[in-house]
N, CA, C and O atoms as a GROMACS GRO file, in nm:
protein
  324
    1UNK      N    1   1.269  -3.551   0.053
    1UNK     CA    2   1.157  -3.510   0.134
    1UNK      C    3   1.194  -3.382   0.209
    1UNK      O    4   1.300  -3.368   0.269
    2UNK      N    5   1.094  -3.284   0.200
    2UNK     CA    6   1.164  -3.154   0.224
    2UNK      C    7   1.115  -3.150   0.419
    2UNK      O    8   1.082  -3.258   0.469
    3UNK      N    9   1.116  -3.080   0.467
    3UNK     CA   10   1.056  -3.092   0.642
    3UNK      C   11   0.993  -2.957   0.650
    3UNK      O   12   1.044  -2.851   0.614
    4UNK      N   13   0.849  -2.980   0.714
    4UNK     CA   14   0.806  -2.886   0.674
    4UNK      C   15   0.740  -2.835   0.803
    4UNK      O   16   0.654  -2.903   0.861
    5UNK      N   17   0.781  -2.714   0.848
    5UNK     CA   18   0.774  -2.683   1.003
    5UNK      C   19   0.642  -2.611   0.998
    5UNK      O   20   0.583  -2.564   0.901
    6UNK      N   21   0.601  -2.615   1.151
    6UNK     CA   22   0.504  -2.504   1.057
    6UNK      C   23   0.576  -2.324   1.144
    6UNK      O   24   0.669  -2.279   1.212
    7UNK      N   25   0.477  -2.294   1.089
    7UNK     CA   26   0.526  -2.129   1.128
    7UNK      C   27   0.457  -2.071   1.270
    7UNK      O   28   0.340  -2.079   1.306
    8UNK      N   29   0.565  -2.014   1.332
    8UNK     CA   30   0.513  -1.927   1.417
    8UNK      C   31   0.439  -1.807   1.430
    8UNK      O   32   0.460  -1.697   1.382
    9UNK      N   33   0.297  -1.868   1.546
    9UNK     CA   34   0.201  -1.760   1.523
    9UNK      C   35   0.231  -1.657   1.543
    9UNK      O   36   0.337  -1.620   1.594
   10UNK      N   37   0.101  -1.559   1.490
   10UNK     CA   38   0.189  -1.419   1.530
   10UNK      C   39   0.139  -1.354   1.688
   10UNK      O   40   0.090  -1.425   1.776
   11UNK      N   41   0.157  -1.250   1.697
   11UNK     CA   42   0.163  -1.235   1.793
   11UNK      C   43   0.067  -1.148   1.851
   11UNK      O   44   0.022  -1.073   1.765
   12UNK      N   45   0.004  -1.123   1.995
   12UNK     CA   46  -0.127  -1.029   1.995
   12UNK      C   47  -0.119  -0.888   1.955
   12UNK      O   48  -0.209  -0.816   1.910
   13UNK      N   49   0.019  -0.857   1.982
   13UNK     CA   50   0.090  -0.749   1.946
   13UNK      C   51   0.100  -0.707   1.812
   13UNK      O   52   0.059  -0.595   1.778
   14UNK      N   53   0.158  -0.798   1.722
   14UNK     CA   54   0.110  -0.742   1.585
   14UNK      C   55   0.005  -0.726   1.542
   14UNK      O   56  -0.027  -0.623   1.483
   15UNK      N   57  -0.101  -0.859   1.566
   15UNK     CA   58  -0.231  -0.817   1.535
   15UNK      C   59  -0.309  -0.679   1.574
   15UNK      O   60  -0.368  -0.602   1.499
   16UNK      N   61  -0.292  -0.674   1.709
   16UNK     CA   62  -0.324  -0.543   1.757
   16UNK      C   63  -0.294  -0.409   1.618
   16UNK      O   64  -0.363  -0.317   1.574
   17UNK      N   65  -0.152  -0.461   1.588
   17UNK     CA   66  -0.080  -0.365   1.508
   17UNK      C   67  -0.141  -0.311   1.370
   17UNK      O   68  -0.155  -0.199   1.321
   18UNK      N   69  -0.163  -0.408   1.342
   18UNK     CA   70  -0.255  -0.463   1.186
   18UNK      C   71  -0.379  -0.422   1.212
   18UNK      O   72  -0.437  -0.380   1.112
   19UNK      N   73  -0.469  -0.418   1.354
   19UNK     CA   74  -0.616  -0.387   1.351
   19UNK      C   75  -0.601  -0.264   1.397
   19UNK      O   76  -0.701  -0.209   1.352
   20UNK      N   77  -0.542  -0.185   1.456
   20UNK     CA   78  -0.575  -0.096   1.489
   20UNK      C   79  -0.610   0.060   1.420
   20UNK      O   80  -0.633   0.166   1.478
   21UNK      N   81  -0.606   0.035   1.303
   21UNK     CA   82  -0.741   0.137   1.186
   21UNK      C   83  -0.837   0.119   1.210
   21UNK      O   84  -0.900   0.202   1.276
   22UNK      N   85  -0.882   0.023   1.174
   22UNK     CA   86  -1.001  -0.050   1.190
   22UNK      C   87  -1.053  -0.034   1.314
   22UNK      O   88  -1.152   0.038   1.309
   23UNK      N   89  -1.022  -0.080   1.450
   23UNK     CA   90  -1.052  -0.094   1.512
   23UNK      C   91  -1.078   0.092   1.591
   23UNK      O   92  -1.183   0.114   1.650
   24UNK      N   93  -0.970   0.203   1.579
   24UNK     CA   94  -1.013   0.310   1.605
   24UNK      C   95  -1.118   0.388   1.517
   24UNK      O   96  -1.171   0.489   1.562
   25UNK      N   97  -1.147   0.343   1.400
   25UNK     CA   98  -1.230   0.401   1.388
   25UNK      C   99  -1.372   0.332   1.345
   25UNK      O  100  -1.453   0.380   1.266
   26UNK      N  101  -1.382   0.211   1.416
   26UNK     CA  102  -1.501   0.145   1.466
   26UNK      C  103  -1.525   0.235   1.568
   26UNK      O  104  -1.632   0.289   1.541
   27UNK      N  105  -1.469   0.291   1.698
   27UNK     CA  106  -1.484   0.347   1.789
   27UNK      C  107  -1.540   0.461   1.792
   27UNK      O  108  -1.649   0.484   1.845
   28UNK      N  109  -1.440   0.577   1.711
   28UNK     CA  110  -1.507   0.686   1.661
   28UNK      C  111  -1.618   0.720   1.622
   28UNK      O  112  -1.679   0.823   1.649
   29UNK      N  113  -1.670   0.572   1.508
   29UNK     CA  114  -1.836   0.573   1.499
   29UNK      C  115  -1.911   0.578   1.570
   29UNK      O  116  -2.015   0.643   1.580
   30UNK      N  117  -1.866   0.511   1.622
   30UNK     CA  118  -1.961   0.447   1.797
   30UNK      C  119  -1.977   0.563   1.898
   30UNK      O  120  -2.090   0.576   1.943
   31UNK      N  121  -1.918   0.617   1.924
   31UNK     CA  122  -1.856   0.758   2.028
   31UNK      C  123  -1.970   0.845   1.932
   31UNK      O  124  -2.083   0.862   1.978
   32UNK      N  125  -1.936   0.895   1.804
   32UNK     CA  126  -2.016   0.979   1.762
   32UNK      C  127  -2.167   0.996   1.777
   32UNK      O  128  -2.237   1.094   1.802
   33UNK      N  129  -2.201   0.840   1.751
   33UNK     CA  130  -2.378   0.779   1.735
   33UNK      C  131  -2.397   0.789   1.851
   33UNK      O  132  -2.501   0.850   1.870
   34UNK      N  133  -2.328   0.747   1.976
   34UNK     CA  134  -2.356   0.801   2.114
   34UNK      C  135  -2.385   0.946   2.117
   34UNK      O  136  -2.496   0.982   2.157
   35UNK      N  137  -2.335   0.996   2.095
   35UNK     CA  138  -2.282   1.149   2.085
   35UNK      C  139  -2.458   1.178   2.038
   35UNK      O  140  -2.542   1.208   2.123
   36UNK      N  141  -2.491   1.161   1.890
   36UNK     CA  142  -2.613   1.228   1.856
   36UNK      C  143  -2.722   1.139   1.964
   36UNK      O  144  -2.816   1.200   2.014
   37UNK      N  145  -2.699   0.985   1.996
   37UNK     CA  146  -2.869   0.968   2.068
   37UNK      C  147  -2.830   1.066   2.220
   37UNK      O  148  -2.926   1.108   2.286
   38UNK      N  149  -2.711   1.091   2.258
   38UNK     CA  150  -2.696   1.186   2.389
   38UNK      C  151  -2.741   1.316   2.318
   38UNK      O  152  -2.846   1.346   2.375
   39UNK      N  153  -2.726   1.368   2.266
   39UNK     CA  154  -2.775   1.498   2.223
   39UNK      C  155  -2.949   1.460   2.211
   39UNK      O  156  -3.008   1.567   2.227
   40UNK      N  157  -3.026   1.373   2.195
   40UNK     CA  158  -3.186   1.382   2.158
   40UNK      C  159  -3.205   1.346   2.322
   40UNK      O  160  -3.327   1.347   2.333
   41UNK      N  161  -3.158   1.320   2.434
   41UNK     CA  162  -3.163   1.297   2.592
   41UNK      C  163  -3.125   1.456   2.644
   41UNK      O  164  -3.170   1.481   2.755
   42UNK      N  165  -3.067   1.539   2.595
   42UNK     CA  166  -3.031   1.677   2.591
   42UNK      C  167  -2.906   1.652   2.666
   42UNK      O  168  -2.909   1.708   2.776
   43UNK      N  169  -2.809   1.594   2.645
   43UNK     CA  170  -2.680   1.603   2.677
   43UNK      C  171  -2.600   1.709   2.580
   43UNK      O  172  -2.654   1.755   2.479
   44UNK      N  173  -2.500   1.734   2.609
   44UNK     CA  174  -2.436   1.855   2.451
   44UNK      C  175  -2.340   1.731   2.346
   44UNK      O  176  -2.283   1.624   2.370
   45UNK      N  177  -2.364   1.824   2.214
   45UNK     CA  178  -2.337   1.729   2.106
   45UNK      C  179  -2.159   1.743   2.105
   45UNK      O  180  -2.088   1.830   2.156
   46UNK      N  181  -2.129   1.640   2.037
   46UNK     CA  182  -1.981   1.620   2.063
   46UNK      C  183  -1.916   1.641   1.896
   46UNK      O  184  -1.982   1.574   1.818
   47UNK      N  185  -1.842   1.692   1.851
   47UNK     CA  186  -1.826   1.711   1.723
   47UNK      C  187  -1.766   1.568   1.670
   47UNK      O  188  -1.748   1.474   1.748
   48UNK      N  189  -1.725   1.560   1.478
   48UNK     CA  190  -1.670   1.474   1.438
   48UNK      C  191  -1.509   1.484   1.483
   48UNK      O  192  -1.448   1.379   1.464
   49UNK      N  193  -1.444   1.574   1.530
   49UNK     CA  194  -1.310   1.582   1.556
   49UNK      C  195  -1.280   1.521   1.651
   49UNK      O  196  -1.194   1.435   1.669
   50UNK      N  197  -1.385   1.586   1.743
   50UNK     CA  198  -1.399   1.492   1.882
   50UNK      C  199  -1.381   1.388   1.916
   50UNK      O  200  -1.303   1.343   2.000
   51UNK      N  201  -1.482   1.322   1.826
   51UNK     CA  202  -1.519   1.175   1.822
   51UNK      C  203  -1.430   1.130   1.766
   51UNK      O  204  -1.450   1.010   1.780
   52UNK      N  205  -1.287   1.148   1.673
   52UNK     CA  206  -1.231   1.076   1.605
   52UNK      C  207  -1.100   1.092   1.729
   52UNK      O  208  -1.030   0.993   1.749
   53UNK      N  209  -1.081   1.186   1.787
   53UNK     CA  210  -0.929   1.193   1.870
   53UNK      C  211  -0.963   1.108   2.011
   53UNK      O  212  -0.868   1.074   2.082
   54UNK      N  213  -1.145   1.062   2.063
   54UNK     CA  214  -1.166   1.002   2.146
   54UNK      C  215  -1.138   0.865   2.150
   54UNK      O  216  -1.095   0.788   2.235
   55UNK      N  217  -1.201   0.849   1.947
   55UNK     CA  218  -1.170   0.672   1.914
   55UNK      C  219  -1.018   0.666   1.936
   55UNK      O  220  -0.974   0.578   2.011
   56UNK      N  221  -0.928   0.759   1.875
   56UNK     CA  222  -0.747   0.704   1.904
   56UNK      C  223  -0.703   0.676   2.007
   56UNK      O  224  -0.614   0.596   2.034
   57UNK      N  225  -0.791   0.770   2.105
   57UNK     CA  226  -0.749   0.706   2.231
   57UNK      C  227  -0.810   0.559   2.285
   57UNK      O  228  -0.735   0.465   2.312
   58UNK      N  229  -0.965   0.552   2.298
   58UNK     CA  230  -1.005   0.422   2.352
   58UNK      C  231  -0.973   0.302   2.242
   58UNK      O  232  -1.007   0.185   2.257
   59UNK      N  233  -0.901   0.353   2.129
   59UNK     CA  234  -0.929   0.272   2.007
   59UNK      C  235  -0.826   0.173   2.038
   59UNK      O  236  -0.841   0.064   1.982
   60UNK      N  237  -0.679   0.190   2.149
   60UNK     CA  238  -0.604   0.153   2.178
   60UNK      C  239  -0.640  -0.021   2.250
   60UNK      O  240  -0.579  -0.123   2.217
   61UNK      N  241  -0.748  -0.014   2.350
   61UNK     CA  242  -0.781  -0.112   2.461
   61UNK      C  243  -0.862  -0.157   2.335
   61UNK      O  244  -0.835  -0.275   2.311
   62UNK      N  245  -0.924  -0.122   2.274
   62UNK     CA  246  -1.028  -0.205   2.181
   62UNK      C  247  -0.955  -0.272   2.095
   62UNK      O  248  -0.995  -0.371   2.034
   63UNK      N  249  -0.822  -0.212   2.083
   63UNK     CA  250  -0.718  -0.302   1.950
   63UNK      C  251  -0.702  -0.406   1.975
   63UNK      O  252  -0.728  -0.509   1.912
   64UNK      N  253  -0.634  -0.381   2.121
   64UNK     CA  254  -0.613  -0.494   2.235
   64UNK      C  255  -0.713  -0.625   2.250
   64UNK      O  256  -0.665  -0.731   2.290
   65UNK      N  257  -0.809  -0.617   2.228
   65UNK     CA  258  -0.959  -0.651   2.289
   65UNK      C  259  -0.937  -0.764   2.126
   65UNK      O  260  -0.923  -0.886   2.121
   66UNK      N  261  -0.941  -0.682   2.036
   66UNK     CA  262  -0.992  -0.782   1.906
   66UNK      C  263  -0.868  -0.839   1.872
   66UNK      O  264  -0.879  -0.911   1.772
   67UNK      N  265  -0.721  -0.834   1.931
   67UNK     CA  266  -0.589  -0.902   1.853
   67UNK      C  267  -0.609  -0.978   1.955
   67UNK      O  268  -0.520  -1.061   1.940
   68UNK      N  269  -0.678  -1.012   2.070
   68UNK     CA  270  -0.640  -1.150   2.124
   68UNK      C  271  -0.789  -1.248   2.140
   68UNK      O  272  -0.816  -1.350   2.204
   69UNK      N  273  -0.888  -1.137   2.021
   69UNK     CA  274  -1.016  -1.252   2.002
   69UNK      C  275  -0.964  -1.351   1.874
   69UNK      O  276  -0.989  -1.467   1.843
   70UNK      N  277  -0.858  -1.221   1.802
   70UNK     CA  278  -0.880  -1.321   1.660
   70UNK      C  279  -0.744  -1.353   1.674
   70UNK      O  280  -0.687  -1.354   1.565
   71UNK      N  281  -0.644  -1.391   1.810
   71UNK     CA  282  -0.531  -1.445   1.806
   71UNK      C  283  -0.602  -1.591   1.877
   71UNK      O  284  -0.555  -1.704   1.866
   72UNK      N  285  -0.721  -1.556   1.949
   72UNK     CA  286  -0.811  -1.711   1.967
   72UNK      C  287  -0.852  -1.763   1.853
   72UNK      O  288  -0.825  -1.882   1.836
   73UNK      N  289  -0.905  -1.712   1.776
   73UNK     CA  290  -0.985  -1.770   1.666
   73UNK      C  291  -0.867  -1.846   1.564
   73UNK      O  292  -0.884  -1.958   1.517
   74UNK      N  293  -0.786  -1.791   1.549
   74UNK     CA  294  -0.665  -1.861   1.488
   74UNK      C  295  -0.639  -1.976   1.557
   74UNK      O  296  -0.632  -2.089   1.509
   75UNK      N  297  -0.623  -1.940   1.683
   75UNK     CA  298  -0.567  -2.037   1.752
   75UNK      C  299  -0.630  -2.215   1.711
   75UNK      O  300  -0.583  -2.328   1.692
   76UNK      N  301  -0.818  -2.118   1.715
   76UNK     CA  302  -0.885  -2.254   1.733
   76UNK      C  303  -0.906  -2.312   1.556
   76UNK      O  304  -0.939  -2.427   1.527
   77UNK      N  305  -0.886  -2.230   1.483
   77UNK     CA  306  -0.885  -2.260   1.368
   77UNK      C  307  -0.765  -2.379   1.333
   77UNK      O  308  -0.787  -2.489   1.283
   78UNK      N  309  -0.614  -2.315   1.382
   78UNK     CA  310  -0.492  -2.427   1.349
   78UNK      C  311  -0.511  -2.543   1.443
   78UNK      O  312  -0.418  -2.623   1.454
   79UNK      N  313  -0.644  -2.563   1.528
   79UNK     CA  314  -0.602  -2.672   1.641
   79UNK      C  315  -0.586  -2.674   1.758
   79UNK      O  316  -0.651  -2.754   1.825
   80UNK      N  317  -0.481  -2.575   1.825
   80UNK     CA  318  -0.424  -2.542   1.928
   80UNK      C  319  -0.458  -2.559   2.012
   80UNK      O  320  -0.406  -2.622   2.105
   81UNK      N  321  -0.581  -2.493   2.004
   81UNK     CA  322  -0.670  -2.461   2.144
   81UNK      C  323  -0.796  -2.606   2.133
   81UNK      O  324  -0.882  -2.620   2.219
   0.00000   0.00000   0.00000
């Protein structure tokens, strides 16, 4: 009979690690589409460069934000919680 442990979860930190493509340039989209409905309010338009070096930055807290929704969702998936 072999013993069969289970494995340790990972961590918010890696996940973070693993989402954070994804997750900066969810942002970037978002920043941009702001960007054009602020431009039809007559705010000034923000370019695509813009919008992509804005997502790397906020894309950081948003990584944050989704590695400890889906370090819950795991959680509640194995039981845990």
């Amino acid at each position: 009979m072999t013993d069969q442990t289970e494995a340790p979860p990972w961590p918010v930190w890696k996940l973070a690690l693993l989402l954070y493509p994804l997750s900066a340039g969810a942002v970037a989209v978002n920043i941009f589409m702001l960007a054009l409905l602020g431009r039809w309010l007559g705010l000034p338009e923000l370019s695509p460069v813009t919008s992509v070096m804005v997502g790397l930055v906020l894309g950081v807290p948003a990584t944050w934000a989704t590695g400890r929704w889906v370090r819950g969702l795991m959680d509640t998936a194995d039981g845990r919680r």
